[in-house]
DSSP file (Angstrom, degrees, kcal/mol; ACC not computed):
  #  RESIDUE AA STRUCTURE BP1 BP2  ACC     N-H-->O    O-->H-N    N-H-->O    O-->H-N    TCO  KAPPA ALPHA  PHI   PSI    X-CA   Y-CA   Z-CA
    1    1 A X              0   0    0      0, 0.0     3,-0.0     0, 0.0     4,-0.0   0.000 360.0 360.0 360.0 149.0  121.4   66.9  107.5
    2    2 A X        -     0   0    0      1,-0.2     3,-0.5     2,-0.1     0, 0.0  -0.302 360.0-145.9 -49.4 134.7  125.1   66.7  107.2
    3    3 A X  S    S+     0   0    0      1,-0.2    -1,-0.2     3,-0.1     0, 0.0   0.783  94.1  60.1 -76.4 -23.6  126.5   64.1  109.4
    4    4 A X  S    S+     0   0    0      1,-0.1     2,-0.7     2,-0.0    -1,-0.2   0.285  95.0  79.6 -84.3  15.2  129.8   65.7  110.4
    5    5 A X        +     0   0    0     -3,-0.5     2,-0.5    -4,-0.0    -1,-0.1  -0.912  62.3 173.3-130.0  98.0  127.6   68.5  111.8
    6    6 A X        -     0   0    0     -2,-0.7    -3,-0.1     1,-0.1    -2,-0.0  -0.904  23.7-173.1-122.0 130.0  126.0   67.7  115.5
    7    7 A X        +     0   0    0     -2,-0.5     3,-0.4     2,-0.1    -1,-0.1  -0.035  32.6 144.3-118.6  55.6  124.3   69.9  117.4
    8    8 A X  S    S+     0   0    0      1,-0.2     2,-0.7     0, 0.0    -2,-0.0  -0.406  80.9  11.8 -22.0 123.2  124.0   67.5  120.9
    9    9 A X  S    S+     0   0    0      1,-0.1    -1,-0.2    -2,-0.0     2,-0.2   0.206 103.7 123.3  84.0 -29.1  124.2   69.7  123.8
   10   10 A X        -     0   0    0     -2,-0.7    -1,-0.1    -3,-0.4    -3,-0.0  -0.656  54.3-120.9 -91.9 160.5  123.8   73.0  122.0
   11   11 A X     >  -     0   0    0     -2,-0.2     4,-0.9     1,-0.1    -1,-0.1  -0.133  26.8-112.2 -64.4 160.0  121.3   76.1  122.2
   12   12 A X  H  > S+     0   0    0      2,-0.2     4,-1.1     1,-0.1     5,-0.4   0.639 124.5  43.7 -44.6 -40.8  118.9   77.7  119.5
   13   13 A X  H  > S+     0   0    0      2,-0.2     4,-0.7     3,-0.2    -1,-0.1   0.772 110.5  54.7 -95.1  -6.1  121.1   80.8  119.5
   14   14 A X  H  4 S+     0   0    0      1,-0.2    -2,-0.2     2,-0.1    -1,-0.2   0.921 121.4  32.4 -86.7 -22.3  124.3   78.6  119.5
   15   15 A X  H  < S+     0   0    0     -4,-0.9    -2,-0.2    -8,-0.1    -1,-0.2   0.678 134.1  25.7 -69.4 -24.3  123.0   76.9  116.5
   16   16 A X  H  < S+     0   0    0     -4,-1.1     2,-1.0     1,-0.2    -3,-0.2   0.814 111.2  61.6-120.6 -43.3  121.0   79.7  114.8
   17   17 A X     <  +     0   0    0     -4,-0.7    -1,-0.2    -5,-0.4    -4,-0.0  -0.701  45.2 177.0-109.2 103.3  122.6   83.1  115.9
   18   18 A X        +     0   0    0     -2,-1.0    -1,-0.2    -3,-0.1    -5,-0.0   0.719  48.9 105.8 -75.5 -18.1  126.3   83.9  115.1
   19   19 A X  S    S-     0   0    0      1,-0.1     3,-0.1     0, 0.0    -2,-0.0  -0.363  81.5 -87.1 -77.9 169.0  126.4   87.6  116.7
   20   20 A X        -     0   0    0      1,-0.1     2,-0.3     0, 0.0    -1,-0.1   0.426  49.8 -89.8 -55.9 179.1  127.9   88.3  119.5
   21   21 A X        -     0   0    0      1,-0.0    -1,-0.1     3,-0.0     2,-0.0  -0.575  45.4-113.8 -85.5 148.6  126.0   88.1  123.2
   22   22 A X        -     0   0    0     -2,-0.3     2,-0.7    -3,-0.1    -1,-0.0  -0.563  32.5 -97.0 -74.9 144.1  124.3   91.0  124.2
   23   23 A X        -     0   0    0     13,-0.0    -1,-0.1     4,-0.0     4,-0.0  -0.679  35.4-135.8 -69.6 121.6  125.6   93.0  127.3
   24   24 A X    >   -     0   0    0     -2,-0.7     3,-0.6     2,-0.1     2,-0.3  -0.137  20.9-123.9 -59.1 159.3  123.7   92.0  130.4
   25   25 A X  T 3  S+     0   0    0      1,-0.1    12,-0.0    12,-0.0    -1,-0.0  -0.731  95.1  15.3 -72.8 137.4  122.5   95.2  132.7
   26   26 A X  T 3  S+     0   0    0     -2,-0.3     2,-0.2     1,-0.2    -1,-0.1   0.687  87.3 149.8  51.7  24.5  123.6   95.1  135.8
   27   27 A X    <   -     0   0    0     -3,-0.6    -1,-0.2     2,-0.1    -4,-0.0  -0.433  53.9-125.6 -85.0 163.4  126.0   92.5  135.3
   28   28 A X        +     0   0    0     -2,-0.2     2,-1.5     2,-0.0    -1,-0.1   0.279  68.9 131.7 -85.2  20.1  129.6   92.5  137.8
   29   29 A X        +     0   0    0      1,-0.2     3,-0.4    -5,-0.1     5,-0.2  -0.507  28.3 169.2 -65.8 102.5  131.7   92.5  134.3
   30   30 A X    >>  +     0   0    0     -2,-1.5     3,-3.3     1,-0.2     4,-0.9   0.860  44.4 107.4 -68.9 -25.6  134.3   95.4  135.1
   31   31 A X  T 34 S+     0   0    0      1,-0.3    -1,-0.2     2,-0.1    -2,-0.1   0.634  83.4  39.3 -52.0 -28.9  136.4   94.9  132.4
   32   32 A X  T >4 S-     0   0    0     -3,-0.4     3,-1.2     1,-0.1    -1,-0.3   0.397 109.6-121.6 -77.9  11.3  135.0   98.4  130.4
   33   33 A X  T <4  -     0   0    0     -3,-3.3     2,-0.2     1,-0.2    -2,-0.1   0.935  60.6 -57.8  49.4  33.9  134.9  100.3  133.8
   34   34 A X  T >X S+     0   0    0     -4,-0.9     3,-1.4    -5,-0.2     4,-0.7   0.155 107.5 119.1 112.9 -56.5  131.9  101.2  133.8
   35   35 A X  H <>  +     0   0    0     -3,-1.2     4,-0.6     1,-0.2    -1,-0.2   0.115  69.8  56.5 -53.6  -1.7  131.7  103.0  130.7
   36   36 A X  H 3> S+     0   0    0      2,-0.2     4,-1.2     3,-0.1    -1,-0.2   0.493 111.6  49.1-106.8 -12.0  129.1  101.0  128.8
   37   37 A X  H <> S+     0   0    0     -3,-1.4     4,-0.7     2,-0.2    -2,-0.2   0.574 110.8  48.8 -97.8 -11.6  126.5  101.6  131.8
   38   38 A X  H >X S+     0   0    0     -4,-0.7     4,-2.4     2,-0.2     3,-0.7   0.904 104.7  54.6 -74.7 -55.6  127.0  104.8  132.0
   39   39 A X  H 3< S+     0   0    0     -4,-0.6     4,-0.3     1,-0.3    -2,-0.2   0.731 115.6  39.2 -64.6 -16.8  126.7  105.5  128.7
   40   40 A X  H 3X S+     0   0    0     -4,-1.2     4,-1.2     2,-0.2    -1,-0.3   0.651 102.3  62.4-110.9  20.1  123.4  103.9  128.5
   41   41 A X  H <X S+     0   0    0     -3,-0.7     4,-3.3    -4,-0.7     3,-0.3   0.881 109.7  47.7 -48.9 -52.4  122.2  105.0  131.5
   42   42 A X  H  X S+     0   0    0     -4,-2.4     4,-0.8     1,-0.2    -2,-0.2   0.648 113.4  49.2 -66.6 -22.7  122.8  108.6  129.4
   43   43 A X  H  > S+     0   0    0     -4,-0.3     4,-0.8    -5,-0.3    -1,-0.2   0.796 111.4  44.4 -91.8 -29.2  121.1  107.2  126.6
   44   44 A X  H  X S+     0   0    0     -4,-1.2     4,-1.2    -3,-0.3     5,-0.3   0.849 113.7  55.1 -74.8 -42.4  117.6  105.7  128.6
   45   45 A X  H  X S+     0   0    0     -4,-3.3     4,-2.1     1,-0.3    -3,-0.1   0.922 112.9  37.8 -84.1 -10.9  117.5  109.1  130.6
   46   46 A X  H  X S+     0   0    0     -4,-0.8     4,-0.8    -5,-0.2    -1,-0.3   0.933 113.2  55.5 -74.6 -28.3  117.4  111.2  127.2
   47   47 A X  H >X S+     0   0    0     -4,-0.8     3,-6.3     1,-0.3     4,-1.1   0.855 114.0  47.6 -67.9 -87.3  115.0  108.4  125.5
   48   48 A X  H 3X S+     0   0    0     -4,-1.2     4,-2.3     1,-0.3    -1,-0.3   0.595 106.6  52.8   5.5 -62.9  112.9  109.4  128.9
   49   49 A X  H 3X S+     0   0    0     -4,-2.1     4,-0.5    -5,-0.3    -1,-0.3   0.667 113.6  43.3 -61.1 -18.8  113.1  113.0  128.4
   50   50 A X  H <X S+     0   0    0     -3,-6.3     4,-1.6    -4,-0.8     3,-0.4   0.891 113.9  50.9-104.4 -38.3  111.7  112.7  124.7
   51   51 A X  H  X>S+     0   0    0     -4,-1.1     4,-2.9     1,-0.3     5,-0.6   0.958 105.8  55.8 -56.2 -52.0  109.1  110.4  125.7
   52   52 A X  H  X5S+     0   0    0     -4,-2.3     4,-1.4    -5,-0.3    -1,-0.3   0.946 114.2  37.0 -27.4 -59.3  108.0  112.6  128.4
   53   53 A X  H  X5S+     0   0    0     -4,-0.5     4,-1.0    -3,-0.4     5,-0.3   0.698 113.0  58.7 -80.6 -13.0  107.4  115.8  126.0
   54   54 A X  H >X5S+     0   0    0     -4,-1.6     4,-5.5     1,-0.2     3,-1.5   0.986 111.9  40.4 -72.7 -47.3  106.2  113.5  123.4
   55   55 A X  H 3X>S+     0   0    0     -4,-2.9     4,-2.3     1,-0.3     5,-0.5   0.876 117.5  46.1 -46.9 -49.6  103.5  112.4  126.1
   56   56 A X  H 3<<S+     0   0    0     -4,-1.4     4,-0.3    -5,-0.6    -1,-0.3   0.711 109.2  52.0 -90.5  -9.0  102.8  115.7  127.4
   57   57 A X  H <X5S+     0   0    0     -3,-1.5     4,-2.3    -4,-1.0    -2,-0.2   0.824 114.0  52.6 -83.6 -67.0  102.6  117.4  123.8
   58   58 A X  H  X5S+     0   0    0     -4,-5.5     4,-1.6    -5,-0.3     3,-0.3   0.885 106.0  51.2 -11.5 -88.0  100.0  114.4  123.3
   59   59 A X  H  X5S+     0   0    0     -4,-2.3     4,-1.9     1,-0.2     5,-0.3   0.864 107.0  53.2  -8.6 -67.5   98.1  115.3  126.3
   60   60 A X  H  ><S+     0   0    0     -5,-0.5     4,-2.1    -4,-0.3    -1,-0.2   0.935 106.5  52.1 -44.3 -59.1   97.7  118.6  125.3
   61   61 A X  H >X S+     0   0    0     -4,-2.3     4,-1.9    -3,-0.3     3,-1.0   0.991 109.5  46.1 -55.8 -91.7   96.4  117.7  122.1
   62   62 A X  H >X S+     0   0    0     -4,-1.6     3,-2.8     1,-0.2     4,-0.5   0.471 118.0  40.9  -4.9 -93.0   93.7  115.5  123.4
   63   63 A X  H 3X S+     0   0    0     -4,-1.9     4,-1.7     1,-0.3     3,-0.3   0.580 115.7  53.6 -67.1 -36.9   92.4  117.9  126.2
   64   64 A X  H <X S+     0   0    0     -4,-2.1     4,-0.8    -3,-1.0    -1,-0.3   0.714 118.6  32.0 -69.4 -39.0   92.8  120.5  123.8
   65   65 A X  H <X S+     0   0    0     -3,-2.8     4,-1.6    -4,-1.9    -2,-0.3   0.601 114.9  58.1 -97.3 -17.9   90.5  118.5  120.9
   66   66 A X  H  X S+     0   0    0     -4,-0.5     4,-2.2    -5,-0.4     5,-0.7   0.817 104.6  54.9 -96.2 -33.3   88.1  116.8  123.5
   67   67 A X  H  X S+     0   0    0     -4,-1.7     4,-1.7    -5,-0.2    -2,-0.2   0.941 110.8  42.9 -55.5 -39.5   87.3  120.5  124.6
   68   68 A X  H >X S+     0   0    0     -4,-0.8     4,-1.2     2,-0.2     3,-1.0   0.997 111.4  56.5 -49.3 -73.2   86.4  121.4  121.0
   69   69 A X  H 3X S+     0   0    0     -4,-1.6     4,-3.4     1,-0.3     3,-0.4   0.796 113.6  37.1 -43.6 -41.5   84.4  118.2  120.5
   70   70 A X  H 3X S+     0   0    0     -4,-2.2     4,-2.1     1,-0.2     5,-0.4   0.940 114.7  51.1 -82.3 -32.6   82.3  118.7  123.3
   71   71 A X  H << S+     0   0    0     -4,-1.7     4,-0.5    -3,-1.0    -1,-0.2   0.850 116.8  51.8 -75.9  -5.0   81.8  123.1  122.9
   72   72 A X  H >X S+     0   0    0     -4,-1.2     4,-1.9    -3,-0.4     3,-1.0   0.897 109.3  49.2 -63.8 -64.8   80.9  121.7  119.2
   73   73 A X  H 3X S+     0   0    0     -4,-3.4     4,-1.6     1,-0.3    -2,-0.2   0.862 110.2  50.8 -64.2 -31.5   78.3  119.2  120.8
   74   74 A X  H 3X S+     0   0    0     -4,-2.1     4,-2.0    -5,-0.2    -1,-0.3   0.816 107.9  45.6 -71.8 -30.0   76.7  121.5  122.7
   75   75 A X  H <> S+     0   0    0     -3,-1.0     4,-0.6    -4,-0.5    -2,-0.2   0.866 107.5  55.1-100.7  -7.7   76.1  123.9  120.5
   76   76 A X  H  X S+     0   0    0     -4,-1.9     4,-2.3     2,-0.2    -2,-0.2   0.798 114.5  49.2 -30.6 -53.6   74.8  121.7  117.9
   77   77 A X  H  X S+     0   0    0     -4,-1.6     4,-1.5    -5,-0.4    -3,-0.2   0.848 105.5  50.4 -80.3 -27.4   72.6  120.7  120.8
   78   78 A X  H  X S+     0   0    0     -4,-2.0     4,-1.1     2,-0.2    -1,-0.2   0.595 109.2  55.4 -78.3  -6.8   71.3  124.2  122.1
   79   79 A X  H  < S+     0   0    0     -4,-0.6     4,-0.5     2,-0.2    -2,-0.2   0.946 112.2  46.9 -90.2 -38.5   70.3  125.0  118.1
   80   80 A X  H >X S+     0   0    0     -4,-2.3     3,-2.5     1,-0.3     4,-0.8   0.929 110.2  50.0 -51.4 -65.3   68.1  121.7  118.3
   81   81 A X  H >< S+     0   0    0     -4,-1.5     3,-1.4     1,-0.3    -1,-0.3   0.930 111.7  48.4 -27.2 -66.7   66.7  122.5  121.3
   82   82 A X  T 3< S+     0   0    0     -4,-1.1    -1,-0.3     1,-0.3    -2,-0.2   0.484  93.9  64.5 -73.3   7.8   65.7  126.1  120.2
   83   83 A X  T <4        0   0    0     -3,-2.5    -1,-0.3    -4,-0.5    -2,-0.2   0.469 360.0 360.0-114.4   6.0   64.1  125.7  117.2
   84   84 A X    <<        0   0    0     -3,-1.4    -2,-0.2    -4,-0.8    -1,-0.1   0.251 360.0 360.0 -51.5 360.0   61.2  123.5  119.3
């Protein structure tokens, strides 16, 4: 390692990561007004809204295919039955 280079006393991301700091949630920083929690607050409740329908189009599908599978297993299972 370089000698003119000490990292005493510093982090893994103050050594390793040069971008900026993330903004915390629910931090007291005013300086933006507001405007960077609101706007993802608007961004979480659409992610929410698609997850929702994604989920509930899901759903559908399942109940909609386990219903097949089974009126398929059953009648698979009444022709067995009936040719005894």
């Amino acid at each position: 390692m370089n000698g003119n280079y000490n990292s005493y006393g510093t982090s893994w991301a103050d050594q390793w990561d040069d971008g900026p700091d993330p903004i915390m949630v629910g931090s007291n920083n005013k300086s933006n007004g507001g405007g960077a929690t609101t706007k993802y607050k608007e961004k979480l409740g659409e992610g929410l809204g698609k997850t929702k329908t994604v989920a509930s189009s899901g759903i559908k599908k399942l109940k909609d295919g386990t219903s097949v599978g089974i009126h398929w297993i059953k009648t698979k299972y009444s022709k067995a039955t009936q040719k005894h």
